[in-house]
C-alpha positions in Angstrom: 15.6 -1.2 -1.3 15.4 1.0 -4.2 12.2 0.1 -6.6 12.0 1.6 -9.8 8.7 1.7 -12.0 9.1 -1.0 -15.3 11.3 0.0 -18.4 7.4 0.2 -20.1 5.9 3.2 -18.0 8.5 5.6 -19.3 7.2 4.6 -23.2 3.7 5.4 -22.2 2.0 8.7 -23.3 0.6 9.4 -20.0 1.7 8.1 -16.1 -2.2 7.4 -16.0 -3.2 3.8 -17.3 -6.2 2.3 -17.3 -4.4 -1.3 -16.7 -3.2 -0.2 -13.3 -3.1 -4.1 -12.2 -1.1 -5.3 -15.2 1.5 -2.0 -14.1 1.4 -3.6 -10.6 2.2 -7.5 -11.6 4.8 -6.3 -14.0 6.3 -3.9 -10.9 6.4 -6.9 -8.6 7.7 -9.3 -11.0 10.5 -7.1 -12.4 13.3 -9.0 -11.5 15.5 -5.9 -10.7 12.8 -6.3 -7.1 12.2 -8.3 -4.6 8.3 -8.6 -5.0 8.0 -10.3 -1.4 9.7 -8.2 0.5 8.2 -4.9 -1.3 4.6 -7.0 -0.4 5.8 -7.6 3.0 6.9 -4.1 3.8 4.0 -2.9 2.8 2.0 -5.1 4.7 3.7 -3.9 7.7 3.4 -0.2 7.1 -0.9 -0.9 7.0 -0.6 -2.6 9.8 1.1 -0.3 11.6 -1.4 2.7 10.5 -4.1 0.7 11.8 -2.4 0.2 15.4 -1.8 4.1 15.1 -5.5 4.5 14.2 -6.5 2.2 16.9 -5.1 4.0 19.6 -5.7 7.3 18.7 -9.3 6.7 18.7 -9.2 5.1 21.3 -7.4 7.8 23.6 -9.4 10.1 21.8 -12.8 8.8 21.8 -13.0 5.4 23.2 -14.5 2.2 22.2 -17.4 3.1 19.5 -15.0 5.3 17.9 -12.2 2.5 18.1 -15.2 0.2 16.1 -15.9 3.2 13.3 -12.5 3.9 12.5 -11.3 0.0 12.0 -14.7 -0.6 9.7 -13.6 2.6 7.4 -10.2 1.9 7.6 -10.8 -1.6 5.8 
């Protein structure tokens, strides 16, 4: 998987836009992507962190540390 950024960011003055959800739907629905699978990959990779996260407080610091990090982390 190779995303690229829509044909339109590279006309705009600045990479900072204050219509950073209209950047996103047109980045998902480029049809040069698969928006599903980027969604789905990136699904994974959060839950992932949060099973790292878990268990490293955990280990760390046990179960009321375990409760704080899960309520920040979402």
């Amino acid at each position: 998987m190779e995303p690229s950024l829509p044909d339109i960011v590279g006309s705009l003055p600045s990479p900072i836009i204050g219509a950073d959800s209209d950047l996103g739907r047109l980045f998902l629905a480029d049809p040069r992507h698969d928006g599903a699978a980027l969604l789905s990959h990136g699904r994974a990779a959060a839950i992932a962190l949060g099973a790292v996260l878990f268990a490293w407080a955990w280990r760390w610091h046990g179960r009321g540390a375990v409760t704080l990090a899960l309520v920040v982390a979402t």
